[in-house]
C-alpha positions in Angstrom: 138.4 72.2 -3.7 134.5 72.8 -3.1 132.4 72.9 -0.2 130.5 69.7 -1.5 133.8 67.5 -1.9 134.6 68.5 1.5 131.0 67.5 2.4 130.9 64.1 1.2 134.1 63.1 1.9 133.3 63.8 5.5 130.8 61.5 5.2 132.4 58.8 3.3 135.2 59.2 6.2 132.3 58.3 8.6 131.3 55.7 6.9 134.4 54.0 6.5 135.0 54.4 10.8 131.4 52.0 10.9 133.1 49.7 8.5 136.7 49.4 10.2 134.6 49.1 13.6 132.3 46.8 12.7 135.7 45.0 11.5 137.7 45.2 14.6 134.1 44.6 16.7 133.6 41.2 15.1 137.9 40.8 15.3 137.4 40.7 19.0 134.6 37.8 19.3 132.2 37.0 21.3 134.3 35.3 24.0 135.8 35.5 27.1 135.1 38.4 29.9 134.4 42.2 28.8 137.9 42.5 30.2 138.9 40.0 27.1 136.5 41.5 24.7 138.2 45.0 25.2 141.6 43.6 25.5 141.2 42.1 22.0 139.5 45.4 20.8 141.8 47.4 21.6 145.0 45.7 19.9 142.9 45.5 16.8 144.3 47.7 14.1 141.0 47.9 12.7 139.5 49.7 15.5 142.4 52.8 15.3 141.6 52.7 11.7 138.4 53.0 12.5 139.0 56.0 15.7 140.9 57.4 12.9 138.4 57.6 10.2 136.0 59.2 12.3 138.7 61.9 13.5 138.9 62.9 9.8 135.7 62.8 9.2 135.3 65.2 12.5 137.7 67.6 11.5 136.9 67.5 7.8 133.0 68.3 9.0 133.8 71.2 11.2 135.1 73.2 7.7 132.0 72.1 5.7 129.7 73.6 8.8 131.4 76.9 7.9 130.3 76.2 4.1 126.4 74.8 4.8 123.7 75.9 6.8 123.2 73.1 9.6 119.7 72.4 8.2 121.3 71.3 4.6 124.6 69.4 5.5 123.0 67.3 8.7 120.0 65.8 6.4 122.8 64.9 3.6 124.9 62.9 6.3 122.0 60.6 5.2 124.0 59.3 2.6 126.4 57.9 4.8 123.6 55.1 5.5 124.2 54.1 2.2 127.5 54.5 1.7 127.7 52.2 4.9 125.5 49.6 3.3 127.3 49.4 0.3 130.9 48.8 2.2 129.0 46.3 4.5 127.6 44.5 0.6 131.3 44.9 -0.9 133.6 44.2 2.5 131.4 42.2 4.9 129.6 40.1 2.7 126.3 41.2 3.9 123.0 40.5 2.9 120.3 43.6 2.4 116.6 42.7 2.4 114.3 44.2 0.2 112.6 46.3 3.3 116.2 47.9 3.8 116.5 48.8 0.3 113.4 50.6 0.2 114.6 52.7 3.5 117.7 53.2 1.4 115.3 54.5 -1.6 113.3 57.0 0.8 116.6 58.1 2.4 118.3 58.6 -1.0 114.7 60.5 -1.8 115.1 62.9 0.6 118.7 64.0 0.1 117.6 64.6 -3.7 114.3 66.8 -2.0 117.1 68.2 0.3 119.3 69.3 -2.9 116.3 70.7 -5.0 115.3 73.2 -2.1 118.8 74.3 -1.4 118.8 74.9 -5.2 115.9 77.1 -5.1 
């Protein structure tokens, strides 16, 4: 497979881990003593699907470091932001003002800049 399906799945592995955190993060409530709070956390599937999708993502990113130059694939983990609001839209229920979408536009902006000058 290429470097760039490596890439981005790295990233959609990351964001995933925010997602199933999030998830296991509101699971626990607000409740109770941190003693409760972590208790709760910590039996929460969510939260090892979550340590899980990050480890992926880890060992995923250390291949696609050998593939990129630092300076081109830490700028595109920008589209993890995205990716992350999407899942939050589709999973969470959450609502995105227009002043995040905009951030989402410039972010989304610069990862296309990012692509044309590693083009070049």
């Amino acid at each position: 497979m290429n470097n760039l399906f490596w890439l981005l799945l790295s990233i959609a592995l990351g964001a995933a881990g925010q997602l199933f955190l999030k998830m296991a993060s509101d699971g626990a409530g607000h409740q109770g003593s941190l003693v409760q709070f972590y208790g709760a956390l910590a039996t929460n599937r969510n939260l090892w699907f979550g340590f899980i999708s990050y480890g992926l993502s880890f060992a995923i990113w250390m291949r696609v470091l050998t593939a990129y130059e630092l300076s081109y694939a830490r700028p595109m983990v920008g589209l993890g932001y995205v990716m992350t609001v999407i899942l939050a839209i589709i999973f969470l229920g959450e609502k995105v003002t227009m002043m995040r979408w905009i951030g989402i536009l410039l972010t989304v902006s610069g990862i296309i800049l990012l692509n044309i000058s590693n083009n070049n």
